[in-house]
N, C-alpha and C positions, 0 to 999 in steps of 0.2 A: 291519780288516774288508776282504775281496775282494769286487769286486764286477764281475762277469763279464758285458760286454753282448756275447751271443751271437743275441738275437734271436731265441731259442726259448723258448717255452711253458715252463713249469715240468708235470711230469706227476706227478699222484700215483695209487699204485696204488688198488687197491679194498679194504674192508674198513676198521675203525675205525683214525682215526690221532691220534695225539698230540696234545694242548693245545701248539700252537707259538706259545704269543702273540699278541703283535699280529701284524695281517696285513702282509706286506710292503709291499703298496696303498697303507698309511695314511705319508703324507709326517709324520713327528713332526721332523725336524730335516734341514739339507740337505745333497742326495748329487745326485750325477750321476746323471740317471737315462737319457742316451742322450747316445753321439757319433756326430756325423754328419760321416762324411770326403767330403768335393770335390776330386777326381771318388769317387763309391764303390767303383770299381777301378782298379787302375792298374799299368804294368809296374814293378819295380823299377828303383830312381832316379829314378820319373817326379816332380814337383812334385803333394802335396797341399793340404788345408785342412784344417784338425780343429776341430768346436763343440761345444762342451758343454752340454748340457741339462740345468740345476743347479735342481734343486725344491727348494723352502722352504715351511713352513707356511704363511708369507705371500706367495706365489705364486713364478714364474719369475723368477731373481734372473739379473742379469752377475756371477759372481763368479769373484777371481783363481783362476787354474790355474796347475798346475807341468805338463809335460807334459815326456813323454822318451820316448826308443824303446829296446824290448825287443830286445839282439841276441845273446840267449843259446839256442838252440835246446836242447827239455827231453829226458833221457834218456827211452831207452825205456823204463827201469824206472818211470819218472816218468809217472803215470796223470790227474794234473793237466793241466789245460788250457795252462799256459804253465810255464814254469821259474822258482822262488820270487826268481830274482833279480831277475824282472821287476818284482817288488813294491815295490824298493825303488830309493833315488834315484840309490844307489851302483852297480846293478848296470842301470842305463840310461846311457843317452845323452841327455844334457839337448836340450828342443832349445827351451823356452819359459820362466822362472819369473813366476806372479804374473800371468799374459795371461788377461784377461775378453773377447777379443773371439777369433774365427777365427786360428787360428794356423797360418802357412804351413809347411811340413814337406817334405823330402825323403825318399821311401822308399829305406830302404839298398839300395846297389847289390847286396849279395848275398841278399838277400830269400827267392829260391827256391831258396838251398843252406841257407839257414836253418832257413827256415820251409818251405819247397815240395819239390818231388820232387828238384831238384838233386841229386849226391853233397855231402854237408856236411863241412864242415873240418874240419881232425883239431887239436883241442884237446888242448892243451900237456898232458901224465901225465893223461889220459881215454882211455878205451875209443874205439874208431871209433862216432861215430854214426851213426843211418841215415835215411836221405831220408825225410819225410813221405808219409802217405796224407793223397789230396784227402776233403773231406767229400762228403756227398752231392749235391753242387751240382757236384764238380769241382774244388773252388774252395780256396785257399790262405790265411792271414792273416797279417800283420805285427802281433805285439801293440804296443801301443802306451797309455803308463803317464798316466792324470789323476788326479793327485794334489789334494782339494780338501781345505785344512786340514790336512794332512799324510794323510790317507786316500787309500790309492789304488784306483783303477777301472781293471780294464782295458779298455777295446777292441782292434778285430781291424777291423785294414785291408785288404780283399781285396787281395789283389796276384797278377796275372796272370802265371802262372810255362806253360813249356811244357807239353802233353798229353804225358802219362808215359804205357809202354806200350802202347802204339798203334803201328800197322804204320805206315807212312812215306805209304799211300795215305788211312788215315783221319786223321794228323796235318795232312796236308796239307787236309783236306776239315774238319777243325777250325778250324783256323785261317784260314779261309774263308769258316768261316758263324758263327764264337761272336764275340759283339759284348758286350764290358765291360761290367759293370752299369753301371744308372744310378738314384739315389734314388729312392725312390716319392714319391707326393706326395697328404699329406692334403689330401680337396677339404672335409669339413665335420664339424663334432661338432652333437650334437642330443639332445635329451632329449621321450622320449615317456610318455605317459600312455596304455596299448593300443596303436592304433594313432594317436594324437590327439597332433602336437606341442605340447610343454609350451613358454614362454619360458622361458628359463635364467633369468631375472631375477625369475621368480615360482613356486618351489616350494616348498609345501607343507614346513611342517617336518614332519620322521616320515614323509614318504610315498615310496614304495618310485618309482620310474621306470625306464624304460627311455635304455641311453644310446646314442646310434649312432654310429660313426665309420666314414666313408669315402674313397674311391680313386679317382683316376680311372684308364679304362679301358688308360691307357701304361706306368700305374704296373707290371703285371703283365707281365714279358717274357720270352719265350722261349727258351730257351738250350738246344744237345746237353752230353748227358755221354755217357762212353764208356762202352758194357758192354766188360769188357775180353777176359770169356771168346767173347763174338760177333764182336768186334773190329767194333762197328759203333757209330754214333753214336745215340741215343735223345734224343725232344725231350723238353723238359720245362717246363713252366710252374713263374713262383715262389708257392711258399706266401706269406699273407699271414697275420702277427703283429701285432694289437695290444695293448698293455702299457698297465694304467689305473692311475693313483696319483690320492690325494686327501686334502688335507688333512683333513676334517673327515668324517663319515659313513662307510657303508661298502659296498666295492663286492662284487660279488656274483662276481664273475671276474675275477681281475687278469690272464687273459693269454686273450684271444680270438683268432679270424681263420678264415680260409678255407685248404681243401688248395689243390694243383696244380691240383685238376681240376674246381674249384667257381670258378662263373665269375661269383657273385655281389662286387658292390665294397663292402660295407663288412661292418660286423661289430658285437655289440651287447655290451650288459654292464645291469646294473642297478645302481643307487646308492640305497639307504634313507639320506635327508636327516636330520640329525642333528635332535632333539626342539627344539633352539634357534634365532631366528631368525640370521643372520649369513651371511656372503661363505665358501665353502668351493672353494677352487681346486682345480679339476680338469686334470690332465695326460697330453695321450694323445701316446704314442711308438710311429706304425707302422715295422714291419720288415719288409724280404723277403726267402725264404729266400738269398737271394748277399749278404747283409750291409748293404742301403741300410735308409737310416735317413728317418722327417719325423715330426716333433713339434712339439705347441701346447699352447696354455694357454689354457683355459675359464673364466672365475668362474661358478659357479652361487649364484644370492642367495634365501635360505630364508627364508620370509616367514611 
C-alpha cells in the first residue's frame, strides 16, 4: 500500500459513485498519517528533521521507522507521482532503521537535477530525462520513503532549487523577495453543538457535532510565483488543508480548509459519535499548500 502525503484534498467528481468501503477517515490499524520536515524548506544539502504522525486505533503512538531517500528521478512516460523504486528499501538510500523519534536527514546535494528544474543526469542505457515542472506553488520536492512495518509512505520535502525560466531581472527580484516556507501551526481543535461548544469529554453517544480546527494568523504566508508567459512575478497566499481521521464514529469530510484568498483561520468538519459510550481518538493534520505540515491528537469521550 502507497501512501502519498501530498497535502491536497482528495476531489470527487459529481454524480453517483461507488460503494468504496470504509472511509479512509476511519484509523482501523496504524499508518502514517503526516510527515512533518524541520525546516519545511530547504536548499539541497541543507540539514533536515523528519516526524511521523503514526495513528493507531488506540491513539497517537512513537512507533519504529525505516526511513530513506528517493534518488531516482520518474520518467516522463511515468504519470505516478514518484518512480516505483522509491517504494522500495533497495531502491533508496537508508538514512534511519527502526527511529521513533525526529530523524536528522541531509537533502541530497543533487535535489534539483533530480527532482527540480536542473538539467538531470544521464542514466546508465536510459533515455535523457528531462528537468521537472514546479507545481503550482513554484515549489519542488525530494521524496522521501517511511517505511512503518514494512509499509511505505511517501512524503515530499520542498526543496528550494532556482526559478526556472525567468529573465535574469525577475530571477533576480525572486530571489529577493521569496522566503522558504515555514510549518503552519495548529492553535486549537473544538467540537460544537450549533454554535454552542461542546467539552470533548462529554458527547452524546449518536449525536452528530460540529468539529473545528484552527490557524494562527503567520501560519498563512505569502509567496510570488512566476507567470512565465508575462515574465512577471504574482503574489500568492497559501491554501490551507485539513485532514480528519478517527478511530471510532464517522466523520463527515475527511479533507477540509480555506483557498488562497479566504482569509478565514480555521475550518470545520462533523463527527456522528459512535451509538456506544467510550474514548474515540481524533487526529487532525494541517497542511499548506508549499508542503508545511502541524498535527494533534484529541480524545473525544462518548458518554
Amino acid at each position: 500500500m502507497l501512501t502519498l502525503l501530498l497535502g491536497a484534498a482528495l476531489v470527487a467528481g459529481a454524480g453517483c459513485r461507488p460503494d468504496l468501503g470504509l472511509p479512509t477517515s476511519l484509523v482501523l490499524g496504524p499508518r502514517v498519517a503526516a510527515v512533518r520536515f524541520e525546516p519545511a524548506e530547504a536548499a539541497p544539502g541543507a540539514a533536515m528533521t523528519a516526524t511521523a504522525f503514526v495513528v493507531t486505533p488506540d491513539g497517537a503512538a512513537m512507533s519504529p521507522i525505516d526511513w530513506s531517500l528517493c534518488l531516482t528521478p520518474k520518467a516522463t512516460s511515468n504519470n505516478d507521482v514518484v518512480d516505483p523504486a522509491c517504494l522500495t528499501a533497495d531502491g533508496t538510500m537508508a538514512v534511519a532503521s527502526g527511529a521513533a523519534v525526529p530523524v536528522p536527514f541531509a537533502l541530497p546535494a543533487m535535489g534539483c537535477r533530480l527532482f527540480g528544474p536542473d538539467t538531470p543526469p544521464q542514466m546508465a542505457g536510459q533515455p535523457p530525462l528531462q528537468s521537472r515542472a514546479p507545481d503550482v506553488t513554484g515549489g519542488y520536492y525530494q521524496p522521501v520513503r517511511a517505511a512503518l512495518a514494512g509499509t511505505p509512505t511517501i512524503a515530499l520535502a520542498r526543496i528550494r532549487c532556482a526559478l526556472a525560466g525567468a529573465s535574469f531581472e525577475v530571477a533576480t527580484e525572486y530571489n529577493a523577495t521569496y522566503t522558504n516556507n515555514v510549518n503552519p501551526t495548529l492553535t486549537a481543535v473544538g467540537a460544537f453543538a450549533g454554535d454552542t461548544p461542546l467539552p470533548l469529554d462529554a458527547i452524546a453517544a449518536g449525536q452528530t457535532v460540529t468539529l473545528a480546527a484552527g490557524w494562527n494568523a503567520d501560519s498563512v504566508e505569502s509567496f510570488p510565483v512566476l507567470d512565465p508567459a508575462a515574465q512577471v512575478l504574482v503574489t500568492h497566499r497559501e491554501a490551507m488543508t485539513v485532514s480528519w481521521f478517527v478511530s471510532d464514529g464517522t466523520i463527515g469530510s475527511a479533507n477540509t480548509g480555506r483557498g488562497e484568498n479566504d482569509e478565514q483561520l480555521f475550518t470545520t468538519t462533523t463527527w456522528t459519535a459512535p451509538a456506544t459510550a467510550g474514548v474515540a481518538h481524533l487526529f487532525v493534520v494541517l497542511h499548506d499548500s508549499r508542503g508545511g505540515v502541524d498535527f494533534t491528537a484529541v480524545d473525544l469521550t462518548v458518554r
